[in-house]
C-alpha positions as CSV (number, residue, x, y, z in Angstrom):
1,X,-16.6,14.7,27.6
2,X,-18.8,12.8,24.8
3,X,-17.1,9.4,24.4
4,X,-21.2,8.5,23.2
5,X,-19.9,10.0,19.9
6,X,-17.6,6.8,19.4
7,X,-20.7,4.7,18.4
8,X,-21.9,7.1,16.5
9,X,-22.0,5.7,12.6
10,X,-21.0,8.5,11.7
11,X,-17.7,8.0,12.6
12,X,-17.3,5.0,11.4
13,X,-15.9,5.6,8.2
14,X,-13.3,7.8,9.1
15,X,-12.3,5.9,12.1
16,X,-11.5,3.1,9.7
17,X,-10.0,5.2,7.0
18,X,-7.4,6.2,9.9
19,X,-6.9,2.7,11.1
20,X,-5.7,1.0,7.8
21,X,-3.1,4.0,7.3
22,X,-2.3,3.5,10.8
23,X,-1.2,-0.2,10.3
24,X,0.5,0.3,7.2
25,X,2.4,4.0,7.7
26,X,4.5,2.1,10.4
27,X,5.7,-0.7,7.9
28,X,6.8,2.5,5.7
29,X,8.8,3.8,8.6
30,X,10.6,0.6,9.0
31,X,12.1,0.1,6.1
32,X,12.8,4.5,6.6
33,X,14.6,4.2,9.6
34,X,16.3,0.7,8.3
35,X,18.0,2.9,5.0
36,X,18.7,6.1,8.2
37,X,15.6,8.1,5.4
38,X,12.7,8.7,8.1
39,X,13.2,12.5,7.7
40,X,11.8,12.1,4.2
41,X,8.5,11.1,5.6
42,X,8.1,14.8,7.0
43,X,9.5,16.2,3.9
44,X,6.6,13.9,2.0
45,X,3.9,14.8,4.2
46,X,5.0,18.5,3.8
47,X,4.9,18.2,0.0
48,X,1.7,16.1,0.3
49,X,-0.2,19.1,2.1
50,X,1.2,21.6,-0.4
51,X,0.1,19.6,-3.2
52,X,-3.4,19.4,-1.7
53,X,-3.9,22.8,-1.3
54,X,-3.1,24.3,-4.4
55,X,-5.2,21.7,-6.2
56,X,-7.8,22.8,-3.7
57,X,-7.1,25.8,-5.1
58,X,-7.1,25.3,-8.9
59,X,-10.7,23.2,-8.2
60,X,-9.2,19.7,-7.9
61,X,-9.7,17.0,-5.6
62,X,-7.3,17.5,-2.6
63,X,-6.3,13.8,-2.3
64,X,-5.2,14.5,-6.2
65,X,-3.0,17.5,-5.4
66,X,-1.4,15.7,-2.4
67,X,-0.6,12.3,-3.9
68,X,1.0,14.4,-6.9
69,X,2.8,16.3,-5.0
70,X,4.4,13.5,-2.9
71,X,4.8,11.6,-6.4
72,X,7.1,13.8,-7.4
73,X,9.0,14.3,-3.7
74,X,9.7,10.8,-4.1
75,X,11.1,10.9,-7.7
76,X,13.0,14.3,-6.2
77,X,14.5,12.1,-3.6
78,X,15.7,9.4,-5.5
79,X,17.2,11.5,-8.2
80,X,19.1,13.6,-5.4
81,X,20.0,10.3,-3.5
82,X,23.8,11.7,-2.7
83,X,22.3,14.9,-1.3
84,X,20.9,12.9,1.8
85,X,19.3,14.5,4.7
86,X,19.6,18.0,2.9
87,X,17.5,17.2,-0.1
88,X,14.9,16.1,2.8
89,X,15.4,19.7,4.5
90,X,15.2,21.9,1.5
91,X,11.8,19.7,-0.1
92,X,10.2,20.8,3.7
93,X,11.3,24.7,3.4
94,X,9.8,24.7,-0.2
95,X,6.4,22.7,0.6
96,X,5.9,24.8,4.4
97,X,6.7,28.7,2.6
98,X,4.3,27.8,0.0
99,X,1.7,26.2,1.7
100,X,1.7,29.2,4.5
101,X,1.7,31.8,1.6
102,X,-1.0,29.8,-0.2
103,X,-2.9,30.0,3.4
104,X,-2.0,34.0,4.2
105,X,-3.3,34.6,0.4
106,X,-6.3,32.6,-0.3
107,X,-9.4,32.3,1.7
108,X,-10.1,28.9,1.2
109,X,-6.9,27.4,1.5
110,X,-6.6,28.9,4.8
111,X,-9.2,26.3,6.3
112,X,-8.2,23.6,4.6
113,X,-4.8,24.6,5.8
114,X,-5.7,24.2,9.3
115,X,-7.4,20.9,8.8
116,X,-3.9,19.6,7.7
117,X,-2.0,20.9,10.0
118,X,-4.4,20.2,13.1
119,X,-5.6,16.5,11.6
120,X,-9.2,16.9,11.2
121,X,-9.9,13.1,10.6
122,X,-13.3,13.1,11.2
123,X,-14.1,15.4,7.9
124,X,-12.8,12.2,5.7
125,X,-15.3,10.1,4.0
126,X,-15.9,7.1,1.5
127,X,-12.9,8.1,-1.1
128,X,-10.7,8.6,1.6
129,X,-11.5,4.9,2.9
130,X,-11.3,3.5,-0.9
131,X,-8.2,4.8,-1.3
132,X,-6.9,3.6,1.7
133,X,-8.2,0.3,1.5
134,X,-6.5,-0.3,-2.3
135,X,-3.3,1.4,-0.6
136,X,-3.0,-1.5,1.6
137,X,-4.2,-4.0,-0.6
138,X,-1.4,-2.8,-3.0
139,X,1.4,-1.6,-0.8
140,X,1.6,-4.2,1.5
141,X,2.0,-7.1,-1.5
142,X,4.8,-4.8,-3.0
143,X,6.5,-4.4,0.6
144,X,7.0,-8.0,1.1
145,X,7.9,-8.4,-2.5
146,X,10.6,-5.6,-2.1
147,X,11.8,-6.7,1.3
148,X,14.9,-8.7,0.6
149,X,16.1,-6.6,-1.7
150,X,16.3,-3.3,0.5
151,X,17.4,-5.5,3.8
152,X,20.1,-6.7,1.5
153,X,20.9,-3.6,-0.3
154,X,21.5,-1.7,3.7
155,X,23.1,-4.8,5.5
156,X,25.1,-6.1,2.4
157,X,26.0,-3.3,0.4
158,X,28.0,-4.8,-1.8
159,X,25.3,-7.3,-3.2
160,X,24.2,-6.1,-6.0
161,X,27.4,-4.5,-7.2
162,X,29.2,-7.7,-7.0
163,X,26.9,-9.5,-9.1
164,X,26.9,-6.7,-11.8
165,X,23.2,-5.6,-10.6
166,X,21.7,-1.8,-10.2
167,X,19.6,-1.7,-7.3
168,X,18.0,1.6,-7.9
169,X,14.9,0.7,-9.5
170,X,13.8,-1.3,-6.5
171,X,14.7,1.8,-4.4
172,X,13.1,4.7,-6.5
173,X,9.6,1.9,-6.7
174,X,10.1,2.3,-2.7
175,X,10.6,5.6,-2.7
176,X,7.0,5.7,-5.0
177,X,4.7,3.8,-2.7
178,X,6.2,5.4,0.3
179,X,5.6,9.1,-0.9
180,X,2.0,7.6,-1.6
181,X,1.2,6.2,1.6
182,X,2.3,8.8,3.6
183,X,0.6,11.8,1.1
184,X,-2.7,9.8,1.2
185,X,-1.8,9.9,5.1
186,X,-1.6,13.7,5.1
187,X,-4.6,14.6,4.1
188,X,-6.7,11.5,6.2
189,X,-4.9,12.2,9.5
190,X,-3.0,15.5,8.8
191,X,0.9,16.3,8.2
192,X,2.2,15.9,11.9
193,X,-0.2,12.6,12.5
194,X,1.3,10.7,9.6
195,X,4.6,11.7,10.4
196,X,4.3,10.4,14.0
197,X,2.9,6.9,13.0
198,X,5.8,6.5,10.6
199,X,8.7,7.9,12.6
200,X,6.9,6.5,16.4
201,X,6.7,2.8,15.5
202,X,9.1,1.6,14.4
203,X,11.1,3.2,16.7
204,X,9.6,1.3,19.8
205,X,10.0,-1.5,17.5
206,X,13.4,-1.9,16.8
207,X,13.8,-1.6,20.6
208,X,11.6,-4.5,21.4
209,X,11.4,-6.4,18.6
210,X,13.9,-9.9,18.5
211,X,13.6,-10.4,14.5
212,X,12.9,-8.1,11.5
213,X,9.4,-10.0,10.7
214,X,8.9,-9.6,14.8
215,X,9.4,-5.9,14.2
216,X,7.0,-5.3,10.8
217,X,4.1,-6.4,13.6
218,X,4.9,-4.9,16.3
219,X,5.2,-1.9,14.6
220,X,1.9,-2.1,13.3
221,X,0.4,-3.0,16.5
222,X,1.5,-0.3,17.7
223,X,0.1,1.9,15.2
224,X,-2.9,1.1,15.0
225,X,-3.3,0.8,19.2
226,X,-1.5,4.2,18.9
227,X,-4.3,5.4,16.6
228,X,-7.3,4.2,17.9
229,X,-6.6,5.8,21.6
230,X,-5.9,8.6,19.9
231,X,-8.9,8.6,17.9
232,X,-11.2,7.6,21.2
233,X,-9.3,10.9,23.7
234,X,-9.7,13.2,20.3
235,X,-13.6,12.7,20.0
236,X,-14.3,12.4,23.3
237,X,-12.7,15.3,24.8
238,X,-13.9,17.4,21.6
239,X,-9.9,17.7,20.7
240,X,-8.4,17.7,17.0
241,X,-6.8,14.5,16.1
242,X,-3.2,15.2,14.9
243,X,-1.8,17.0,18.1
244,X,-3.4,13.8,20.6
245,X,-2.1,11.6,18.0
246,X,1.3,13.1,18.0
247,X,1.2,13.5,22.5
248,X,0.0,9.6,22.9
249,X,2.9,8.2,20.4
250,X,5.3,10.3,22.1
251,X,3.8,9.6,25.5
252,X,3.9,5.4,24.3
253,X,7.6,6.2,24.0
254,X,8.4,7.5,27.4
255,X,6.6,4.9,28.8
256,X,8.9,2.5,27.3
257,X,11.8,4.3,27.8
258,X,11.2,4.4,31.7
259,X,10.5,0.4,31.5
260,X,14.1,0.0,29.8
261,X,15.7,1.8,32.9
262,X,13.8,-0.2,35.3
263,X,14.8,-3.1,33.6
């Protein structure tokens, strides 16, 4: 065991990186599991580490390849809205058998491969902290502007069709910024990582919380405690970060699951 490592600088920039997609992934899954969609965070994380490593493979930046690719899962998803959980399950088969043949065929793409599938945070530096930082400073803004109209468009259904009003362009802009979160997620933290502080979250949260706004910070909370155990047990025990991330969110949930029964 090395905890000594956790004041090392540097670690300091990815530990941060990880920590603002850690608040802001759960405020995606929210408004997921609100619209019954949080399956098409896994099928954007999948696409997002596809995209990443065949643009690592054509010579382009990775974070490129995996925003793209998640870019145009979101656009996907919104044009095959009716198709439901199955558009979700068929974008996962796609973006999993090519990414394993682009790993069984391709030297390089077989360690990058690994790095997204076993969340090797700690490789992430200044670009992936920029980007994260302007993903927050222009998701979050966009999330509360779009709020009302997706709690009203999955409570009160009939809204927007009474008053002669299409609410699919607020949906497909959510769609967007959620496939860009969680791809700029995938290849910080790793595929299974991002998924768990999407999916995790909120579902403690909507236990817990007593309001929707109560629930947005919970969630986050939760995240971002979530993240930074995680990030403390992986570099000090010498472990990668997307399996201990994945084991302490699930391990957050039991716990609070054996509460409710004592209760």
């Amino acid at each position: 065991m090395n905890f000594d490592l956790l004041l090392d600088p540097l670690f300091r920039v990815p530990f941060l990186t990880g920590l603002l997609l850690a608040a802001l992934l759960p405020l995606i899954g929210m408004y997921l599991r609100l619209r019954h969609e949080w399956l098409a965070a896994l099928a954007f994380a999948q696409m997002a580490s596809a995209g990443a490593l065949l643009a690592m493979v054509a010579g382009w930046p990775m974070i490129l390849g995996g925003v793209l690719a998640a870019l145009v899962a979101a656009l996907a998803k919104g044009l095959m809205a009716r198709a439901g959980a199955g558009a979700y399950a068929l974008m996962m088969l796609l973006a999993w058998g090519g990414g394993v043949l682009l790993v069984a065929n391709h030297p390089l793409a077989e360690q990058a491969g690994h790095a997204l599938f076993d969340g090797q945070l700690y490789f992430t530096g200044d670009g992936h902290l920029l980007a994260a930082g302007i993903a927050c400073a222009v998701v979050v803004p966009l999330l509360s502007w779009l709020s009302r109209p997706l709690l009203l468009g999955r409570l009160f259904p009939e809204f927007y069709r009474a008053r002669g009003l299409d609410a699919r362009p607020r949906l497909m802009l959510f769609d967007l910024i959620a496939g860009l979160s969680v791809a700029l997620a995938t290849v910080s933290l790793g595929v299974m990582a991002a998924f768990a502080l999407v999916f995790v979250p909120p579902l403690v949260a909507y236990r817990f919380a007593r309001s929707w706004r109560a629930g947005m910070v919970l969630s986050a909370v939760i995240g971002m405690v979530g993240y930074s155990v995680s990030f403390a047990v992986s570099l000090g025990l010498d472990q990668p970060f997307g399996p201990v991330c994945a084991v302490v969110l699930v391990m957050l949930v039991a716990s609070t699951s054996l509460d409710s029964y004592r209760m």
